[in-house]
PDB file of N, CA, C and O in Angstrom:
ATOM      1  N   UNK A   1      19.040  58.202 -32.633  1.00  0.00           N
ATOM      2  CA  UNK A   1      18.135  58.397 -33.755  1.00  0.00           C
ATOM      3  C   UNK A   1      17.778  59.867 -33.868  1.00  0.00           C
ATOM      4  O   UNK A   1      18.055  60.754 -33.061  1.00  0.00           O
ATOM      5  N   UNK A   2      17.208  59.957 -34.849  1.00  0.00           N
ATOM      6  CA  UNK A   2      17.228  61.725 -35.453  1.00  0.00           C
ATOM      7  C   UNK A   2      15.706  62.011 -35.819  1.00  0.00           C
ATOM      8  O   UNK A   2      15.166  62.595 -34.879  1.00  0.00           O
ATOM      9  N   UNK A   3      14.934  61.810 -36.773  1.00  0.00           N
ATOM     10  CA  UNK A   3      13.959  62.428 -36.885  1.00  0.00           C
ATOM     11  C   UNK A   3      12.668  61.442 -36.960  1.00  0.00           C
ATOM     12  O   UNK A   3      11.552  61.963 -36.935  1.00  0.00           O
ATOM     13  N   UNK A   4      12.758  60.440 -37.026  1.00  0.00           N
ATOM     14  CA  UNK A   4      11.668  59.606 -37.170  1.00  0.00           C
ATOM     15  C   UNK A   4      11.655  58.619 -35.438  1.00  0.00           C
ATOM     16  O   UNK A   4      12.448  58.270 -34.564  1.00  0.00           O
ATOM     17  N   UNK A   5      10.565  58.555 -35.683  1.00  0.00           N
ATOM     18  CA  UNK A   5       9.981  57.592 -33.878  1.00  0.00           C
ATOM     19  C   UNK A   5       9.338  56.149 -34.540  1.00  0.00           C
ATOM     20  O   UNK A   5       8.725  55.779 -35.541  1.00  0.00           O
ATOM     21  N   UNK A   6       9.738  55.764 -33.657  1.00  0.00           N
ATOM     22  CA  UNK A   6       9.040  54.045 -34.280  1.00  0.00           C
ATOM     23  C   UNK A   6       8.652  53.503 -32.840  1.00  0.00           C
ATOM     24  O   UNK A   6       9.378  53.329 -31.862  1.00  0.00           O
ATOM     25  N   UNK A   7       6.919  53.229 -33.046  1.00  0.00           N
ATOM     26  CA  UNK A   7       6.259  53.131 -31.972  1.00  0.00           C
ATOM     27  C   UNK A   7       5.716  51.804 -32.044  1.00  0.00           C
ATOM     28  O   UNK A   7       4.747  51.696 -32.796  1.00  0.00           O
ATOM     29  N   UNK A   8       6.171  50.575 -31.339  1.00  0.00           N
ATOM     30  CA  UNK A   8       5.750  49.469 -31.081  1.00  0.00           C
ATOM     31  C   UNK A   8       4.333  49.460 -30.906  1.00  0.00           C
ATOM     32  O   UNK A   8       3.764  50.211 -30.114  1.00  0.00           O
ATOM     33  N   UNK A   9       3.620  48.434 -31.794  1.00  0.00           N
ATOM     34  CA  UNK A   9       1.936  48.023 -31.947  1.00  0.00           C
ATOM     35  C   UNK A   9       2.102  46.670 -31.181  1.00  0.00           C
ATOM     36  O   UNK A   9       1.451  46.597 -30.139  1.00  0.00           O
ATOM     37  N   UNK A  10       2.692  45.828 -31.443  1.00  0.00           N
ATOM     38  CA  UNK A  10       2.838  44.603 -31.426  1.00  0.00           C
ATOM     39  C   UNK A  10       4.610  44.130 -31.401  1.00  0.00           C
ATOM     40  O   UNK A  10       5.560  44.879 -31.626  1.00  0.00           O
ATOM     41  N   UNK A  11       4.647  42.731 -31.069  1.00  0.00           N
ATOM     42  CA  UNK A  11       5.932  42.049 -31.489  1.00  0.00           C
ATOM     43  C   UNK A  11       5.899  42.320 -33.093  1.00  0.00           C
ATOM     44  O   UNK A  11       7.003  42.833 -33.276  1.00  0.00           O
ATOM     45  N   UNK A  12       5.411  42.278 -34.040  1.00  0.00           N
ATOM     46  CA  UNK A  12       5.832  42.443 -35.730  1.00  0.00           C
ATOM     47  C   UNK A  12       5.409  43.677 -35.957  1.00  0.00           C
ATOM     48  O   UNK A  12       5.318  43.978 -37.147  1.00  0.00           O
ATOM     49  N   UNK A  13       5.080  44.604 -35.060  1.00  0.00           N
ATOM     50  CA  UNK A  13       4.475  46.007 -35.806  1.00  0.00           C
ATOM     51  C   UNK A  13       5.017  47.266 -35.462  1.00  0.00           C
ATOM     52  O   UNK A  13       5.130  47.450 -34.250  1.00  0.00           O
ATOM     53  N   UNK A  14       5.419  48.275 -36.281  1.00  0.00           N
ATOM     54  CA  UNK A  14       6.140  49.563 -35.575  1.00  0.00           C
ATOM     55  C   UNK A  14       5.540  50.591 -36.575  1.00  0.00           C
ATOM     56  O   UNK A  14       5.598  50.439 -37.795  1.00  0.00           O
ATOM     57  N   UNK A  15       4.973  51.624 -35.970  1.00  0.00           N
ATOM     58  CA  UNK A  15       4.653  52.651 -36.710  1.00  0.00           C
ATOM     59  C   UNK A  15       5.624  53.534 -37.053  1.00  0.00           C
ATOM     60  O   UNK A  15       6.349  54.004 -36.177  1.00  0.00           O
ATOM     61  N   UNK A  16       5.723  53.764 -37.941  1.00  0.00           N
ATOM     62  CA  UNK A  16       7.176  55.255 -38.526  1.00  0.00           C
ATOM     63  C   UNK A  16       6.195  56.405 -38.200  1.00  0.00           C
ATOM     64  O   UNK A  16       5.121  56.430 -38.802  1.00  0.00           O
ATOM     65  N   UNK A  17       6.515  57.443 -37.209  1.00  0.00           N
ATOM     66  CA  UNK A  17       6.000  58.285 -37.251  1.00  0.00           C
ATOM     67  C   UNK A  17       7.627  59.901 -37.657  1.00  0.00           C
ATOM     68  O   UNK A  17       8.812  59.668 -37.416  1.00  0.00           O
ATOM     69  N   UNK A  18       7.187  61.116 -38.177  1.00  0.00           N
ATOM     70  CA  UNK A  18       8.471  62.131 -38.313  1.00  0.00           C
ATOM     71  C   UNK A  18       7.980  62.883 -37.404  1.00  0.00           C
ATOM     72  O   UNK A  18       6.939  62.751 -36.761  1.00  0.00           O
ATOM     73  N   UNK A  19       8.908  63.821 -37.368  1.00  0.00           N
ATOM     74  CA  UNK A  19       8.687  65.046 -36.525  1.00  0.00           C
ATOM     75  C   UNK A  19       8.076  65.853 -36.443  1.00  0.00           C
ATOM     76  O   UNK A  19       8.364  66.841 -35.768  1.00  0.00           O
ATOM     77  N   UNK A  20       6.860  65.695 -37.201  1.00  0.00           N
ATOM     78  CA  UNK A  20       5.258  66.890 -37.717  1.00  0.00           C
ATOM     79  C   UNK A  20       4.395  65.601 -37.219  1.00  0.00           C
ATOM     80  O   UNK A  20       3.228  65.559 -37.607  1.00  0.00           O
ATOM     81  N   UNK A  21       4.872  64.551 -36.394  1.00  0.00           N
ATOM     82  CA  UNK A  21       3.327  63.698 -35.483  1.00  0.00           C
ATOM     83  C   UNK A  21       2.625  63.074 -37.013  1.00  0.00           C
ATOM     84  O   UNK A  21       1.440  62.746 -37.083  1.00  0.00           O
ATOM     85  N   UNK A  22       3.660  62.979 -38.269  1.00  0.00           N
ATOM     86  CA  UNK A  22       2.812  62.242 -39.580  1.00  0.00           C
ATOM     87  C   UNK A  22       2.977  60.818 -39.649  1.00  0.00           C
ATOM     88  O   UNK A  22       4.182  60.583 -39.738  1.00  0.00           O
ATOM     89  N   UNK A  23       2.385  59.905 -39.648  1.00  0.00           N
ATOM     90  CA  UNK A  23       2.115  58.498 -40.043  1.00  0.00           C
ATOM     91  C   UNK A  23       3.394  58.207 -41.153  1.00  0.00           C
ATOM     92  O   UNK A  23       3.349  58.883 -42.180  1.00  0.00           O
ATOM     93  N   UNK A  24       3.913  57.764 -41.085  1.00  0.00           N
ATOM     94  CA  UNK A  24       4.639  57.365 -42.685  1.00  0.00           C
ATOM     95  C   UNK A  24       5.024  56.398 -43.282  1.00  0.00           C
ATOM     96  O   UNK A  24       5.584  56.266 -44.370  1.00  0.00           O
ATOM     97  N   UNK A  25       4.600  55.497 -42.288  1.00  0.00           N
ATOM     98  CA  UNK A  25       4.156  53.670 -42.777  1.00  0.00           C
ATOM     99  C   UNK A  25       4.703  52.785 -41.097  1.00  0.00           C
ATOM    100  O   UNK A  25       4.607  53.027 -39.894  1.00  0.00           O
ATOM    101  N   UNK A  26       5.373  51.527 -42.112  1.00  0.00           N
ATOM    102  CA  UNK A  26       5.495  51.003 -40.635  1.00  0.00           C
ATOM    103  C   UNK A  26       7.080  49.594 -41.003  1.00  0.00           C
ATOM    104  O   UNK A  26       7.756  49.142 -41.927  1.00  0.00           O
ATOM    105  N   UNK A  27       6.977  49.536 -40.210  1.00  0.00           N
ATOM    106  CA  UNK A  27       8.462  48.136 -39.973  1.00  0.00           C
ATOM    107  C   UNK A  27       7.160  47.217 -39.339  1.00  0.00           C
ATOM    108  O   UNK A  27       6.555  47.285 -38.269  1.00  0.00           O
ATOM    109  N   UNK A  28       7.007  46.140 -40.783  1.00  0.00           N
ATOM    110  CA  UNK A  28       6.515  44.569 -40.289  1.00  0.00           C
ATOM    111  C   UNK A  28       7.490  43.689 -40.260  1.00  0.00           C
ATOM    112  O   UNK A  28       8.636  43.928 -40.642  1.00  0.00           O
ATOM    113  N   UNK A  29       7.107  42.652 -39.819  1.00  0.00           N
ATOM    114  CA  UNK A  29       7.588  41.103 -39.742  1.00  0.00           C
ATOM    115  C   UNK A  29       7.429  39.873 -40.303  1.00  0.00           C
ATOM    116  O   UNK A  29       7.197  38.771 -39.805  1.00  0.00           O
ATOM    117  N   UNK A  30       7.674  40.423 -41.970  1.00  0.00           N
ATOM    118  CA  UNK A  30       6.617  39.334 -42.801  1.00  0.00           C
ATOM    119  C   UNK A  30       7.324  38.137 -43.343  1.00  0.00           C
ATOM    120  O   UNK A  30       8.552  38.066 -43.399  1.00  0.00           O
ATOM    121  N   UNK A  31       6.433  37.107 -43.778  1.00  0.00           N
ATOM    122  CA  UNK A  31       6.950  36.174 -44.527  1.00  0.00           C
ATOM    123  C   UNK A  31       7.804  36.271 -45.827  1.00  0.00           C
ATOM    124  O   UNK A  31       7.154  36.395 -46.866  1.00  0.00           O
ATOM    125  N   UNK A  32       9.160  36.233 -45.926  1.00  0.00           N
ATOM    126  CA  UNK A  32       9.306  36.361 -47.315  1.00  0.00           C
ATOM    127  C   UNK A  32      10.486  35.352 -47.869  1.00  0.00           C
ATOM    128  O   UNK A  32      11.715  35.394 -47.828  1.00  0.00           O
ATOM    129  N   UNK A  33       9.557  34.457 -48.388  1.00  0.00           N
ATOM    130  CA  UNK A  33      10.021  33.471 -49.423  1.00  0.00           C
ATOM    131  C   UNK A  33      10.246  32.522 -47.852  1.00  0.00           C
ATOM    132  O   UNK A  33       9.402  32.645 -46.965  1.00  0.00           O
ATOM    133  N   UNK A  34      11.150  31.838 -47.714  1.00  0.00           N
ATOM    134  CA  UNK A  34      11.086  30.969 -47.173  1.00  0.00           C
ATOM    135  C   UNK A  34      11.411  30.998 -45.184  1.00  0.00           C
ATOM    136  O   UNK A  34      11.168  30.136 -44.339  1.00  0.00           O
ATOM    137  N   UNK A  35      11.987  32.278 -45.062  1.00  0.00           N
ATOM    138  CA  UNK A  35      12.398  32.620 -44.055  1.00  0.00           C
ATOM    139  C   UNK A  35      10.807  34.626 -43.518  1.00  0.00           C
ATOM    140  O   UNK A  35       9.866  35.195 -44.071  1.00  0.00           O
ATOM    141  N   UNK A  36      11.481  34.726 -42.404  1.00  0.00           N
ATOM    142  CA  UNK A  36      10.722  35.924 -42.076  1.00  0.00           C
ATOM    143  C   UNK A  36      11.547  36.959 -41.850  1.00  0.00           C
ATOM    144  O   UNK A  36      12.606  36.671 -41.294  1.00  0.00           O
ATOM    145  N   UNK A  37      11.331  38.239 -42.165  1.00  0.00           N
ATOM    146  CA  UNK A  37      12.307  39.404 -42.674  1.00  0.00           C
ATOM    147  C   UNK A  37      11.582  40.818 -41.845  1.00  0.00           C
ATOM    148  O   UNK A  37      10.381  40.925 -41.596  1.00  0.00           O
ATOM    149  N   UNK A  38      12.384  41.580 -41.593  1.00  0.00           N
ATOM    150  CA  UNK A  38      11.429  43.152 -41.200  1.00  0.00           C
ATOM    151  C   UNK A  38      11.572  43.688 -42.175  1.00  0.00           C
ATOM    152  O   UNK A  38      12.630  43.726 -42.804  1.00  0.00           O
ATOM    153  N   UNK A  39      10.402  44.270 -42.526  1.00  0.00           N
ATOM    154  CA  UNK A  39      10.452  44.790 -43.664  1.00  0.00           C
ATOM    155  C   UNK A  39       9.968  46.148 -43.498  1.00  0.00           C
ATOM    156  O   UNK A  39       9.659  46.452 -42.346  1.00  0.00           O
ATOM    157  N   UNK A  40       9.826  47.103 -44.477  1.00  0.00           N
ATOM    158  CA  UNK A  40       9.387  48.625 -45.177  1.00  0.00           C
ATOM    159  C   UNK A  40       8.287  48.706 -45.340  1.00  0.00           C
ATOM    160  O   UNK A  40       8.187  48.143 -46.431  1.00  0.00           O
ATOM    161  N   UNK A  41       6.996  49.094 -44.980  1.00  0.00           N
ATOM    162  CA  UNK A  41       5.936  49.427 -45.779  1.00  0.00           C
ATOM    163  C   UNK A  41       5.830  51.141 -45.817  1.00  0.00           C
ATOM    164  O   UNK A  41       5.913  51.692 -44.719  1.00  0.00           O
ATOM    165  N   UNK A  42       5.712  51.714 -46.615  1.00  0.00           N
ATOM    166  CA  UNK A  42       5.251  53.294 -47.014  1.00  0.00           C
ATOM    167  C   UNK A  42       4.310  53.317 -47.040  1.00  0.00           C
ATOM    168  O   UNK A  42       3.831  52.267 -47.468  1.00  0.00           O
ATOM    169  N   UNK A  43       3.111  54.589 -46.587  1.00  0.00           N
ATOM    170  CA  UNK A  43       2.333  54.450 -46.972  1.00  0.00           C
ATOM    171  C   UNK A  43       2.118  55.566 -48.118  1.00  0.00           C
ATOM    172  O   UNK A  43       3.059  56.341 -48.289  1.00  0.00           O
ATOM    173  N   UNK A  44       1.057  55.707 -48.857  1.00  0.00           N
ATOM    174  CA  UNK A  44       0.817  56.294 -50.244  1.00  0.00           C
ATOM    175  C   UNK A  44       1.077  57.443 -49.996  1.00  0.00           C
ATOM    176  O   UNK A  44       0.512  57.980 -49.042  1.00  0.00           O
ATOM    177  N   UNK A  45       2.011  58.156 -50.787  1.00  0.00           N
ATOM    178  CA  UNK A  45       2.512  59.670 -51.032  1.00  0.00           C
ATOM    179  C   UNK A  45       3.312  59.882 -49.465  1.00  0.00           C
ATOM    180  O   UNK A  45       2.894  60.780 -48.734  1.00  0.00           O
ATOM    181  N   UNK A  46       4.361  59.092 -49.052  1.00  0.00           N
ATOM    182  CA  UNK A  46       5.107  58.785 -48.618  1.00  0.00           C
ATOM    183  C   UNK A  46       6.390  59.013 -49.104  1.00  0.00           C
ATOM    184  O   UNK A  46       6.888  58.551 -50.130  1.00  0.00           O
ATOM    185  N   UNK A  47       6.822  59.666 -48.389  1.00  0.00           N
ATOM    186  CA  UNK A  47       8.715  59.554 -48.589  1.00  0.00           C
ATOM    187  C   UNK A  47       9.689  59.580 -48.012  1.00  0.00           C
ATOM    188  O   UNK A  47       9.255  60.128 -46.998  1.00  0.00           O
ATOM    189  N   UNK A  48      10.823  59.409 -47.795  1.00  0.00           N
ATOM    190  CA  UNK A  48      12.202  59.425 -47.020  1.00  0.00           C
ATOM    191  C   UNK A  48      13.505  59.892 -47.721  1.00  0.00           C
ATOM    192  O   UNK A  48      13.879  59.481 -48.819  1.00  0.00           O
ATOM    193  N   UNK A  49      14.057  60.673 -47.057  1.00  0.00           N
ATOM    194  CA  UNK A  49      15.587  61.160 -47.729  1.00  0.00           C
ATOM    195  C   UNK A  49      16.152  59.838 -47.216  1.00  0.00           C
ATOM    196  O   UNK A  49      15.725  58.860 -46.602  1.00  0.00           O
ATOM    197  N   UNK A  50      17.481  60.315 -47.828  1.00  0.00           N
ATOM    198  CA  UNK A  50      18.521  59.120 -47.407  1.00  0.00           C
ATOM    199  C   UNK A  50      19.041  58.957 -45.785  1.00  0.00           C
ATOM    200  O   UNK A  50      19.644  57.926 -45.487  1.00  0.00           O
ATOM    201  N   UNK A  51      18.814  59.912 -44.836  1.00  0.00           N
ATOM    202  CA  UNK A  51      19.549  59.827 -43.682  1.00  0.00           C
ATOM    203  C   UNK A  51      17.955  59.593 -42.969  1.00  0.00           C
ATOM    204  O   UNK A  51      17.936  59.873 -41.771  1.00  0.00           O
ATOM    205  N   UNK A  52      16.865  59.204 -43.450  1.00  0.00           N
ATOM    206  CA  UNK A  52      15.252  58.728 -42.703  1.00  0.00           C
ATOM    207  C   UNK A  52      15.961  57.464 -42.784  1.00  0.00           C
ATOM    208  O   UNK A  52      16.546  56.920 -41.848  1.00  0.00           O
ATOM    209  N   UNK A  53      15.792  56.734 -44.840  1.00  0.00           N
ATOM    210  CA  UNK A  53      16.401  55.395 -44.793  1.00  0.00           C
ATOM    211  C   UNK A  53      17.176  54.780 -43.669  1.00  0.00           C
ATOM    212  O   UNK A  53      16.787  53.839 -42.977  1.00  0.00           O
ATOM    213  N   UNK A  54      18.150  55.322 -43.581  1.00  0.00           N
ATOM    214  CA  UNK A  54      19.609  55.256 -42.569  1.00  0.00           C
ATOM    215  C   UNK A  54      18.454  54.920 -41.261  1.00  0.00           C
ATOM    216  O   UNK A  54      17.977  53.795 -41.117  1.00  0.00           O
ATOM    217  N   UNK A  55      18.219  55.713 -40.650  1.00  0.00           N
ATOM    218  CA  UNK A  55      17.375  55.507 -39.488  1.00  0.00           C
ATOM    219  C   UNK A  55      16.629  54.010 -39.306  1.00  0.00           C
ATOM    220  O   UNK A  55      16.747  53.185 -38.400  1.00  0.00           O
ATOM    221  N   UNK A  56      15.817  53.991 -40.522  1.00  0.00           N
ATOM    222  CA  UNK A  56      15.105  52.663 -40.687  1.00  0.00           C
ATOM    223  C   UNK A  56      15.544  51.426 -40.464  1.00  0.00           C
ATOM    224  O   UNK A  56      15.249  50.474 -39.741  1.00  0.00           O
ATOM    225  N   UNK A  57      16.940  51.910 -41.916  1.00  0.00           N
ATOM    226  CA  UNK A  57      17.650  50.458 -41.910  1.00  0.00           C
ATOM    227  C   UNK A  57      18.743  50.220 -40.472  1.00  0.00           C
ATOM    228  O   UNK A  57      18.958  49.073 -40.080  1.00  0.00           O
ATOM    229  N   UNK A  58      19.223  51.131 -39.943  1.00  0.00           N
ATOM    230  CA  UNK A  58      19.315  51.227 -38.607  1.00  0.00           C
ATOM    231  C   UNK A  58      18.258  50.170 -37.311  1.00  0.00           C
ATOM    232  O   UNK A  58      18.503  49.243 -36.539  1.00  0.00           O
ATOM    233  N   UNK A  59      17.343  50.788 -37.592  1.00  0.00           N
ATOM    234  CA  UNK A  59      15.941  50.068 -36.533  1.00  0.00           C
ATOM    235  C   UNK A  59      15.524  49.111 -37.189  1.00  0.00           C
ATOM    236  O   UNK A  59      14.814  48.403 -36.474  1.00  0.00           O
ATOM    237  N   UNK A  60      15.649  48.605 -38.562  1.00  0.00           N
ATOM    238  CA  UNK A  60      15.454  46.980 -39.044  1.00  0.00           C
ATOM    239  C   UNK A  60      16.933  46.326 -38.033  1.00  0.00           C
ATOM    240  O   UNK A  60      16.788  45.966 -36.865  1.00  0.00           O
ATOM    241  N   UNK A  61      17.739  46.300 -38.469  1.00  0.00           N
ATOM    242  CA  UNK A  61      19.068  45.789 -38.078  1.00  0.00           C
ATOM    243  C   UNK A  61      18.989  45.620 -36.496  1.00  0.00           C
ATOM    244  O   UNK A  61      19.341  44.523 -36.065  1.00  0.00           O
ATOM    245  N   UNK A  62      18.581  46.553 -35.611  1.00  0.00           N
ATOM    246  CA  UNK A  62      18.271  46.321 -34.456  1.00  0.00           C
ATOM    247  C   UNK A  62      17.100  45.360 -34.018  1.00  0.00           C
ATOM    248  O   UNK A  62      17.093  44.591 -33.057  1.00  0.00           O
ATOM    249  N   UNK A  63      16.280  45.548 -34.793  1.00  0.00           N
ATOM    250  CA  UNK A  63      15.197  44.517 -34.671  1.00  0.00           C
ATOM    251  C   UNK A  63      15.607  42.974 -34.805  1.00  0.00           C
ATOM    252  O   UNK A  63      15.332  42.221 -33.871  1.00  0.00           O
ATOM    253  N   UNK A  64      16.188  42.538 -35.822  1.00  0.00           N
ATOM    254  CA  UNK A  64      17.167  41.879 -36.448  1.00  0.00           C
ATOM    255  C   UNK A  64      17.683  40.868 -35.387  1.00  0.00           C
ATOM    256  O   UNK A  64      17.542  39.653 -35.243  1.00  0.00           O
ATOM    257  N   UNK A  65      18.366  41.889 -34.669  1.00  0.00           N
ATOM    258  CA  UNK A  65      19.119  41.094 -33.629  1.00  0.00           C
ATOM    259  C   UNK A  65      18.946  40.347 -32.438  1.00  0.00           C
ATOM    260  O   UNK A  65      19.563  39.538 -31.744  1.00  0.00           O
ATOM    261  N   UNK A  66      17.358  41.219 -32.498  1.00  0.00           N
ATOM    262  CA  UNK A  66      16.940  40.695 -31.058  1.00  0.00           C
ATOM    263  C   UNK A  66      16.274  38.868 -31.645  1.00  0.00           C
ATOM    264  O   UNK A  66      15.974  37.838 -31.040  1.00  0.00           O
ATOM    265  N   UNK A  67      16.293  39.180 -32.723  1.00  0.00           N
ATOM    266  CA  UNK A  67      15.304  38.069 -33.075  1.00  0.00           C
ATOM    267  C   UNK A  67      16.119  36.456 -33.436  1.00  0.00           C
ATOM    268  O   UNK A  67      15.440  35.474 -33.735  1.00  0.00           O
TER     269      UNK A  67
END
């Protein structure tokens, strides 16, 4: 992984933190629709280039698996 840290709260919770120690949302474990999914939350005035995404969807997919 490259620029973002994802810091376990819980079994469903991961903080996105970047490389300036900034908050930038989190990877939950939510209900969606009939099954449970990891999902994206941003938080407000939040953003990601495409190779953060990559990272994310990277550490969803890993999450993913264990589950």
């Amino acid at each position: 992984m490259g620029y973002l840290k994802f810091i376990k709260q819980n079994d469903k919770l991961y903080i996105i933190i970047n490389t300036n120690n900034e908050e930038l949302g989190t990877i939950e474990y939510y209900r969606v629709g009939q099954w449970y999914s990891w999902c994206l939350c941003l938080y407000q005035n939040s953003y990601m280039s495409a190779s953060c995404l990559d990272e994310v969807r990277q550490k969803i997919k890993e999450l993913n698996s264990k589950k």
